[in-house]
DSSP file (Angstrom, degrees, kcal/mol; ACC not computed):
  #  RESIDUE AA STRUCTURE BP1 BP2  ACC     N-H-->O    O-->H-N    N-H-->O    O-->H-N    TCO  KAPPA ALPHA  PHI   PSI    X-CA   Y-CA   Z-CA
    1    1 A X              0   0    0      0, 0.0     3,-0.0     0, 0.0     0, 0.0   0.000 360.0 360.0 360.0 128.4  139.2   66.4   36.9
    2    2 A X        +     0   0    0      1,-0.1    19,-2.2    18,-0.1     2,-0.4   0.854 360.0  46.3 -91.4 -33.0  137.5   63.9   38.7
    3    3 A X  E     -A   20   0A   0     17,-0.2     2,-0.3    15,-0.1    17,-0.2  -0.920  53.3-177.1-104.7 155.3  134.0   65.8   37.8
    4    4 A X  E     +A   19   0A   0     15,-2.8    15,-1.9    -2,-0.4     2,-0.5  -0.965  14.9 163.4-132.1 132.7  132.8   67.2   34.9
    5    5 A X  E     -A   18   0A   0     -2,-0.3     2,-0.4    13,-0.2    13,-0.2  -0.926  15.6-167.3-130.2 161.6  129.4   69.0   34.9
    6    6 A X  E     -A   17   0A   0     11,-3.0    11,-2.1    -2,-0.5     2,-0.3  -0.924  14.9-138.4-143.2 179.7  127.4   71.4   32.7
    7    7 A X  E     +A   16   0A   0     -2,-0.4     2,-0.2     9,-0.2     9,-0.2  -0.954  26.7 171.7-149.2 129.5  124.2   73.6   33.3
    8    8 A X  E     -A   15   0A   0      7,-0.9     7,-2.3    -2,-0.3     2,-0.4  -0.763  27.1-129.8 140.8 124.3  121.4   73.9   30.6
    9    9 A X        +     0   0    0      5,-0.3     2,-0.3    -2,-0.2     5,-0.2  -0.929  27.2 176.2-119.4 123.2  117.9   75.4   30.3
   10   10 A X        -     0   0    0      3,-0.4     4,-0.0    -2,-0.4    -2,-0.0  -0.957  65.5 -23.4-113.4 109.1  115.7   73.4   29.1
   11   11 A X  S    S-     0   0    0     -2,-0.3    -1,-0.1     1,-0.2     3,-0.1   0.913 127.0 -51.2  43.3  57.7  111.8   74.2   28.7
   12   12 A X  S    S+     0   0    0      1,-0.2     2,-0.3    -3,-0.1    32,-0.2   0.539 123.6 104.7  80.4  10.1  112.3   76.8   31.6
   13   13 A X        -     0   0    0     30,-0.1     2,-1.0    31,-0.1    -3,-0.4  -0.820  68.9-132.4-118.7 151.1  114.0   74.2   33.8
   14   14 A X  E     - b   0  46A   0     31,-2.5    33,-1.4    -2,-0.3     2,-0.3  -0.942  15.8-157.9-103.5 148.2  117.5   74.2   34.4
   15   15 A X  E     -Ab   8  47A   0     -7,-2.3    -7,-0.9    -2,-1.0     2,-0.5  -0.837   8.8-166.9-125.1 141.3  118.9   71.3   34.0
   16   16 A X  E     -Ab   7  48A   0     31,-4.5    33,-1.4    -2,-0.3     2,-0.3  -0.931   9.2-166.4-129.7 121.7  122.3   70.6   35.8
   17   17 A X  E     -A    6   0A   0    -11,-2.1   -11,-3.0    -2,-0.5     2,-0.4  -0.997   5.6-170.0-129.2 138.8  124.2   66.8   34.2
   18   18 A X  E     -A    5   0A   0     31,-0.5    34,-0.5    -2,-0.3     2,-0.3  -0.825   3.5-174.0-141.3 135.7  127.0   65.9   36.6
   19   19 A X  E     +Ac   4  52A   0    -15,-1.9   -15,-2.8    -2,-0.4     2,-0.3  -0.925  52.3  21.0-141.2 141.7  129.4   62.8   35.0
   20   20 A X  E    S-Ac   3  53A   0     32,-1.4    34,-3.8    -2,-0.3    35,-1.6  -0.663 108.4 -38.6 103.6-137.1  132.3   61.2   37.2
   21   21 A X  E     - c   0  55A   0    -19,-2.2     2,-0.6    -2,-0.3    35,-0.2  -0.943  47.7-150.2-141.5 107.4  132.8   61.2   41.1
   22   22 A X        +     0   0    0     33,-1.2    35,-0.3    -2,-0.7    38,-0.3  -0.609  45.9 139.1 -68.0 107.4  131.8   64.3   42.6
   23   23 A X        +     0   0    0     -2,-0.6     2,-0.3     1,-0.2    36,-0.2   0.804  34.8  72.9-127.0 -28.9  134.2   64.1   45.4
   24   24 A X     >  -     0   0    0     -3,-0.2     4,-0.9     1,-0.1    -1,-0.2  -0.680  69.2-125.8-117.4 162.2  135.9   67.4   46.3
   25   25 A X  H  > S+     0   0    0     -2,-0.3     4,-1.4     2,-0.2    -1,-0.1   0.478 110.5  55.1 -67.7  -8.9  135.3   70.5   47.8
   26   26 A X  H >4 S+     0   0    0      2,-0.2     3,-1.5     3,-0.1     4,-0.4   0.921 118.3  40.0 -56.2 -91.3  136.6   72.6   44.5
   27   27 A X  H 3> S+     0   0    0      1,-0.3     4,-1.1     2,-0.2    -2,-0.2   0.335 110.5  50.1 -16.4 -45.3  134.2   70.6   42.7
   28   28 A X  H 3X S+     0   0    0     -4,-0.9     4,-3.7     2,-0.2     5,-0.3   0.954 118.6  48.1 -76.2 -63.1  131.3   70.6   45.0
   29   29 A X  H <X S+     0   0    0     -3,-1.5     4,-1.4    -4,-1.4    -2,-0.2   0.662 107.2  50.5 -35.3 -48.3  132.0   74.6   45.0
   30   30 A X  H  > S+     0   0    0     -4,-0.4     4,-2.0     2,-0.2     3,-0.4   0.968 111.3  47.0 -56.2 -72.2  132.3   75.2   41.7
   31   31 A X  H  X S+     0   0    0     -4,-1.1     4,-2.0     1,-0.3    -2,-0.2   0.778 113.7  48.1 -44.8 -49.2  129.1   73.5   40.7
   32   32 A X  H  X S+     0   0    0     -4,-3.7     4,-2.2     1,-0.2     5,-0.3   0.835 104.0  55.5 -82.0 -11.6  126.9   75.1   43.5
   33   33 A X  H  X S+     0   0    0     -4,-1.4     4,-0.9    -3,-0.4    -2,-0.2   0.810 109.0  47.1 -82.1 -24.8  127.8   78.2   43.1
   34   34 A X  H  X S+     0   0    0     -4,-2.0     4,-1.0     2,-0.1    -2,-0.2   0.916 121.2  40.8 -37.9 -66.3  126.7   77.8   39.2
   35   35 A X  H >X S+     0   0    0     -4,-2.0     3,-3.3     2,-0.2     4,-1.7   0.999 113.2  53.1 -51.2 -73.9  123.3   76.1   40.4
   36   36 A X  H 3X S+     0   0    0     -4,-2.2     4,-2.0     1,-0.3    -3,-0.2   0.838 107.7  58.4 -58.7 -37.3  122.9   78.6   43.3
   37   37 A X  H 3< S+     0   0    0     -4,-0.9    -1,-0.3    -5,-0.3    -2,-0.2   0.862 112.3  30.1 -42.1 -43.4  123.2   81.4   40.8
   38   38 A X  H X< S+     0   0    0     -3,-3.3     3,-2.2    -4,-1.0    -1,-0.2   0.852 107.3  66.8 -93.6 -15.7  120.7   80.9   38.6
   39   39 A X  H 3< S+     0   0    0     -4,-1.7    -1,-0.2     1,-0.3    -2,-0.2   0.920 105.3  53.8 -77.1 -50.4  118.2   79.2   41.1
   40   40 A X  T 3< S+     0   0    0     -4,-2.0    -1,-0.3    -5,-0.4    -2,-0.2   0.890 103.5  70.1 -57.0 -10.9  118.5   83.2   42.5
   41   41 A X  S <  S-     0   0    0     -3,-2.2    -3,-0.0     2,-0.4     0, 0.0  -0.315 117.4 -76.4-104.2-170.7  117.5   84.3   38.8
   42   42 A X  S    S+     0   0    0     -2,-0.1    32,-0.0     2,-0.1     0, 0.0   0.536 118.2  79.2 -73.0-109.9  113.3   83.6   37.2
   43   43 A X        +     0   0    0      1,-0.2    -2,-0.4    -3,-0.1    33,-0.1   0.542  53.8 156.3 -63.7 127.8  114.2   80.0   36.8
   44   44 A X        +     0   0    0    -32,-0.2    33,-0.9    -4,-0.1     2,-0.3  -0.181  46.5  85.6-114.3  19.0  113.9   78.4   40.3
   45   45 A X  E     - d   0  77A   0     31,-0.2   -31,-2.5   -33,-0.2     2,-0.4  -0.984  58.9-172.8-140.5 126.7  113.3   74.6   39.4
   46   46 A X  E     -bd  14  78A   0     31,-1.6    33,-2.0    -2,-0.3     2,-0.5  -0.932  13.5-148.3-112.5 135.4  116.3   72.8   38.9
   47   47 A X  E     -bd  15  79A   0    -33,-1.4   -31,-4.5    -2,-0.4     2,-0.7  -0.975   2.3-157.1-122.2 152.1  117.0   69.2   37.7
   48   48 A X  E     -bd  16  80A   0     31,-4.4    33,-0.9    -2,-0.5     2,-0.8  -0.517   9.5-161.3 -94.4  75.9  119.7   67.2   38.6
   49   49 A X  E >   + d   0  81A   0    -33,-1.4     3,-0.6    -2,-0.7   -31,-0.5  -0.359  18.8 165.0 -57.4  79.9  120.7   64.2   35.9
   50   50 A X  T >   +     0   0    0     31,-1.2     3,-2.8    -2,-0.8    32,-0.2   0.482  35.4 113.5 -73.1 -45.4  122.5   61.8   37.4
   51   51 A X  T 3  S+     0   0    0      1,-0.3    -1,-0.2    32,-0.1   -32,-0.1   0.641  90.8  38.3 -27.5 -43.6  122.6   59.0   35.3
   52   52 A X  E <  S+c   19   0A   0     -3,-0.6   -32,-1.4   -34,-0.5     2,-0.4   0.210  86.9 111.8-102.5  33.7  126.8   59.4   34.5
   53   53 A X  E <   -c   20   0A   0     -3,-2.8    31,-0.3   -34,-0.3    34,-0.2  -0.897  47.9-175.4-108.8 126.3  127.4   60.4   38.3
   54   54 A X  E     -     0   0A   0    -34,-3.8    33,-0.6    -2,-0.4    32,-0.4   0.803  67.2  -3.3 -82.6 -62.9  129.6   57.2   39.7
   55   55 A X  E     -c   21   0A   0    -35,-1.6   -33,-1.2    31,-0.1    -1,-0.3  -0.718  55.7-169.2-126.6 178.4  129.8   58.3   43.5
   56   56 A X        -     0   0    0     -2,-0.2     2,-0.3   -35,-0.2   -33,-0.1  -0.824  19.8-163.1-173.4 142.1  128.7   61.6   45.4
   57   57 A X     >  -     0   0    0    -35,-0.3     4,-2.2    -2,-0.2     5,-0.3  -0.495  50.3 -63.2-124.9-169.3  130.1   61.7   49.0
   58   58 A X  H  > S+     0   0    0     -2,-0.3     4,-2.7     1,-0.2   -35,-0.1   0.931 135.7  53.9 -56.2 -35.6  128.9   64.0   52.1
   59   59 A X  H  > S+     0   0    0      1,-0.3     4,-3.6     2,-0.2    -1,-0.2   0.947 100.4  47.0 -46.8 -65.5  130.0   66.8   49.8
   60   60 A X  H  > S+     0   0    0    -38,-0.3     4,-1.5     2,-0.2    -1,-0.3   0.950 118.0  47.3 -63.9 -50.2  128.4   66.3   47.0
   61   61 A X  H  X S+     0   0    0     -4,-2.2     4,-3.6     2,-0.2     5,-0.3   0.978 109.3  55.6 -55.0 -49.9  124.7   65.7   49.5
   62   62 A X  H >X S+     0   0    0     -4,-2.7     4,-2.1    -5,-0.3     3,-0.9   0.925 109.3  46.4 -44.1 -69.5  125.5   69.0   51.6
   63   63 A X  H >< S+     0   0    0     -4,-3.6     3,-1.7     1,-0.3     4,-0.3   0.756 111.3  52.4 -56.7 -65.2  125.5   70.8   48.0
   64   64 A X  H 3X S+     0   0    0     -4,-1.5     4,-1.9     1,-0.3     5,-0.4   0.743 107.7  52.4  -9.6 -70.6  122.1   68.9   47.0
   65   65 A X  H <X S+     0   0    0     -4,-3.6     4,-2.8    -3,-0.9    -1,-0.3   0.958 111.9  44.8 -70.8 -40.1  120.5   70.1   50.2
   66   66 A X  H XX S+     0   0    0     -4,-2.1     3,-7.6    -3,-1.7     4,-1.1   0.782 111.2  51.4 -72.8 -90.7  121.5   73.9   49.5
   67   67 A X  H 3> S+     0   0    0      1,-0.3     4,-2.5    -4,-0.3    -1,-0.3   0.653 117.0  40.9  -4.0 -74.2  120.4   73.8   46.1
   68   68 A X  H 3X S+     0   0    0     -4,-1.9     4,-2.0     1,-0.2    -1,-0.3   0.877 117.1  48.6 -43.6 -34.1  117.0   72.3   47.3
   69   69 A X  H <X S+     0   0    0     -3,-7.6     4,-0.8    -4,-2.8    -1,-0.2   0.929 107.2  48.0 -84.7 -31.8  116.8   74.6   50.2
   70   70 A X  H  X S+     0   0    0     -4,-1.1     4,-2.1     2,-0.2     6,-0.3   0.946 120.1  56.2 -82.0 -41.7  117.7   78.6   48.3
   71   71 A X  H  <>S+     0   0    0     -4,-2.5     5,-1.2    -5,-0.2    -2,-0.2   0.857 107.0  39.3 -32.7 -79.5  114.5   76.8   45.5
   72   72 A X  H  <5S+     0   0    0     -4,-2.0    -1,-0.2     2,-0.3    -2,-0.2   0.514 114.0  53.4 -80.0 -24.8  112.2   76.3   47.6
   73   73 A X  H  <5S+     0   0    0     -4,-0.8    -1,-0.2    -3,-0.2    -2,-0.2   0.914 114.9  47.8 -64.2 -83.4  113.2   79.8   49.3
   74   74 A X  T  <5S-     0   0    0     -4,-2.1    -2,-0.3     1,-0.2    -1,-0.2   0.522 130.9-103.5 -37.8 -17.7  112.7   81.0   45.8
   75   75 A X  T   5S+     0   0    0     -5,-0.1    -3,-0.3    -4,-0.1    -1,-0.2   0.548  82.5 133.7 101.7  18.9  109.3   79.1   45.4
   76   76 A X      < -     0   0    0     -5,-1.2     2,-0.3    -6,-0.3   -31,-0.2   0.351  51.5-139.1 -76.8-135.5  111.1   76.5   43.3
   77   77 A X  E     -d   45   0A   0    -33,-0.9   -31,-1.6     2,-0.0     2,-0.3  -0.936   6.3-160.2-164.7 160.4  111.5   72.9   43.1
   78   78 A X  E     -d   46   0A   0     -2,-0.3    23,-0.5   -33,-0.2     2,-0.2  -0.871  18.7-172.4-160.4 128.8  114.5   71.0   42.5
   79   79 A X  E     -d   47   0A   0    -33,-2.0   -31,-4.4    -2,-0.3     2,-0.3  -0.851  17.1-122.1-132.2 162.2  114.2   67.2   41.1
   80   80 A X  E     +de  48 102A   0     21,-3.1    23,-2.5    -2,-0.2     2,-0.2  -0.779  24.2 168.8 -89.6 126.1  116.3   64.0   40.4
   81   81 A X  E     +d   49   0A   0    -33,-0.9   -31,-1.2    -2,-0.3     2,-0.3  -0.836  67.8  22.3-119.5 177.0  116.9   61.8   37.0
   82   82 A X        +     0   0    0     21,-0.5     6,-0.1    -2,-0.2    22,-0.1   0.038  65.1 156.3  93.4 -37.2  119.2   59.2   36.4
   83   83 A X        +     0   0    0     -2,-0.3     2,-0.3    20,-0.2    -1,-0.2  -0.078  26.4 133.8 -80.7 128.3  120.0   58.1   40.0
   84   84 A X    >>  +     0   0    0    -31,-0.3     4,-1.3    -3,-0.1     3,-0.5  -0.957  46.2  21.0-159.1 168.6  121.3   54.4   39.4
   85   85 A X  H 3> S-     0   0    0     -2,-0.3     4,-1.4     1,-0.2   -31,-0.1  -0.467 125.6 -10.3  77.7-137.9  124.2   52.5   40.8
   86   86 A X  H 3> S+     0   0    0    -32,-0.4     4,-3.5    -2,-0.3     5,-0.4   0.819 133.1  55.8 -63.9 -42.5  126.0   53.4   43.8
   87   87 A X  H <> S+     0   0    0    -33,-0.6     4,-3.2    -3,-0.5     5,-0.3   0.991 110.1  53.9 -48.7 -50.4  124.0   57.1   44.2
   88   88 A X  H  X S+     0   0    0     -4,-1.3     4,-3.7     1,-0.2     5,-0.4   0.953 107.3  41.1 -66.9 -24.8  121.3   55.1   44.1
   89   89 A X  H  X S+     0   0    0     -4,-1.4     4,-2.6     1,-0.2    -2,-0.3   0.974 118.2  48.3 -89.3 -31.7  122.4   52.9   46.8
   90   90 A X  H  X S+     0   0    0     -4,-3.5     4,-1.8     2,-0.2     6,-0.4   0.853 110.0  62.5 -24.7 -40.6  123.8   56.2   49.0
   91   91 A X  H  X>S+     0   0    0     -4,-3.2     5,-2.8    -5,-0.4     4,-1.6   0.972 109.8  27.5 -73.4 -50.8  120.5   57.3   48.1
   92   92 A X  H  <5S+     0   0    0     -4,-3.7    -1,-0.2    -5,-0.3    -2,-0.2   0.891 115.8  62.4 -75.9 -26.6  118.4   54.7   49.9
   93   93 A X  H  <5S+     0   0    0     -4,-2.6    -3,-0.2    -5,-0.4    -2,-0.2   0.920 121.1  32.3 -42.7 -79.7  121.4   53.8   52.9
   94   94 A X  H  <5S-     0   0    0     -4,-1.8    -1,-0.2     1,-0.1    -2,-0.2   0.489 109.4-133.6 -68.2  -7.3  120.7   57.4   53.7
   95   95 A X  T  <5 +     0   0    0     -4,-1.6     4,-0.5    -5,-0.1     3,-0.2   0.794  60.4 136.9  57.4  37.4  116.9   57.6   52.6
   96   96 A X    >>< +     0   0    0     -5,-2.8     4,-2.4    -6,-0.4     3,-2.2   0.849  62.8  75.0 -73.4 -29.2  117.4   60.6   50.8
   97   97 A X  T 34 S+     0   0    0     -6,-1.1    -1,-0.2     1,-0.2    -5,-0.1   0.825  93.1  53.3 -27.8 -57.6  115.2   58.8   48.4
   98   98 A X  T 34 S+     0   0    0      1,-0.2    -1,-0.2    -3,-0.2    -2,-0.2   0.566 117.6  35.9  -8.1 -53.2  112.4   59.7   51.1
   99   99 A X  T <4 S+     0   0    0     -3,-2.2     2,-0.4    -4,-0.5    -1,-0.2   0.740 108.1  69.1-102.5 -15.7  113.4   63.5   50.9
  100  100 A X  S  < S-     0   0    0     -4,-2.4     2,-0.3    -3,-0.1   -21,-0.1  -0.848  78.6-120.8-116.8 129.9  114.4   64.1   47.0
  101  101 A X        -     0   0    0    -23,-0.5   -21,-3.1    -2,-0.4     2,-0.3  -0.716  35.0-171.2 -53.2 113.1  112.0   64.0   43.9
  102  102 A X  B     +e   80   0A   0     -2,-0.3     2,-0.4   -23,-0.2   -21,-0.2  -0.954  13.0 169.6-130.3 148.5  113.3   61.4   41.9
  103  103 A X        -     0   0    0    -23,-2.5   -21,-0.5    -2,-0.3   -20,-0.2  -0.971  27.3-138.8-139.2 147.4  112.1   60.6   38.1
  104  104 A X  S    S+     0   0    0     -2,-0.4     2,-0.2   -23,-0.2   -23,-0.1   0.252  79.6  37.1-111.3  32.3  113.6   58.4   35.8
  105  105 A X  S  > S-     0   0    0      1,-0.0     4,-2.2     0, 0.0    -1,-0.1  -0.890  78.9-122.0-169.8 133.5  113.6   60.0   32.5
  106  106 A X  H  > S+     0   0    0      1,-0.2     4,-2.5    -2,-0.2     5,-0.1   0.790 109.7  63.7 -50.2 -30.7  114.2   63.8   31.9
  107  107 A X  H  > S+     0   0    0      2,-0.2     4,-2.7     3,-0.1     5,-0.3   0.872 100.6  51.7 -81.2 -27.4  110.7   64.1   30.0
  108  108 A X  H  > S+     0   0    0      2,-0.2     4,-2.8     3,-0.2    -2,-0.2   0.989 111.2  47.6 -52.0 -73.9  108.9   63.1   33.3
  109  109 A X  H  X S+     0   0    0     -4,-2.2     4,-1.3     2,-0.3    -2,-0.2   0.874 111.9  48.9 -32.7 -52.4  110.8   65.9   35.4
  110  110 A X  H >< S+     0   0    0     -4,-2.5     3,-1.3     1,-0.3     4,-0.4   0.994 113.1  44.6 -84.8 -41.3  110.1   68.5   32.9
  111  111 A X  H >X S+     0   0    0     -4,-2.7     4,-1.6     1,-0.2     3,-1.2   0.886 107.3  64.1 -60.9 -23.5  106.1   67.6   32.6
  112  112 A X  H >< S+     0   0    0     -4,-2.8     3,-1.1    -5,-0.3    -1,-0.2   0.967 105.5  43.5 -46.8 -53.6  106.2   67.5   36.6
  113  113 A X  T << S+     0   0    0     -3,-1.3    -1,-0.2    -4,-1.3    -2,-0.2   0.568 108.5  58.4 -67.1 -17.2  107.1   71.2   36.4
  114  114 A X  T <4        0   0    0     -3,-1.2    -1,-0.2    -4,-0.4    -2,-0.2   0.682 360.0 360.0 -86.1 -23.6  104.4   71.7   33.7
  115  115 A X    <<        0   0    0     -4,-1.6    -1,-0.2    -3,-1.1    -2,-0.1   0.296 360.0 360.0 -21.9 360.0  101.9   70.4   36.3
C-alpha cells in the first residue's frame, strides 16, 4: 500500500492523518469516501495532518477540494497541519496555500474551531 491513512475525532473535529504517497485512485477513493461520510454526519470540520504525507498528486488535490467543498455545504470548515516537504512545495507551485487553512501544530487547528 503505498498510503496508509486513519480518521479520528478529536475535540469534535475529525481529524484525518494520511502517511506515504497518496497516489492512486483506490486510495484517493477509499479515503474520501471515509472523510465525505462523516463530514455528512454533526461533525463538519475536518483536519487534514499531513506531516507523514511524502507526495499528493492531482488525485490526492481533486479529493482535498471535495472534502472542502461537501464542509462548507455542511457549514463546516476543513483545515491543514503538517504540510512540509514536497506537499508543501505542490502546495505553493500551485498556490493552494492561498485557498487552504493551513496551521502547523494540531493544537492551533483545533482552538481555530473553538473560535
Amino acid at each position: 500500500m503505498v498510503i496508509d491513512f486513519s480518521l479520528e475525532r478529536e475535540a469534535g473535529v475529525n481529524l484525518v492523518t494520511l502517511t506515504g504517497r497518496l497516489l492512486g485512485e483506490e486510495d484517493v477513493y477509499s479515503i474520501s469516501k471515509s472523510v465525505l461520510e462523516v463530514v455528512d454526519g454533526v461533525y463538519k470540520n475536518v483536519i487534514f495532518d499531513l506531516k507523514e504525507l511524502n507526495y499528493v498528486n492531482s488525485s490526492g488535490i481533486n479529493m482535498f477540494m471535495k472534502v472542502i467543498t461537501k464542509s462548507r455545504v455542511n457549514n463546516g470548515e476543513v483545515l491543514f497541519i503538517g504540510v512540509s516537504g514536497d506537499v508543501e512545495k505542490l502546495f505553493d507551485i500551485a498556490k493552494l496555500n492561498e485557498i487552504y487553512t493551513i496551521y502547523s501544530t494540531k493544537e492551533e487547528a483545533i482552538s481555530h474551531f473553538k473560535r
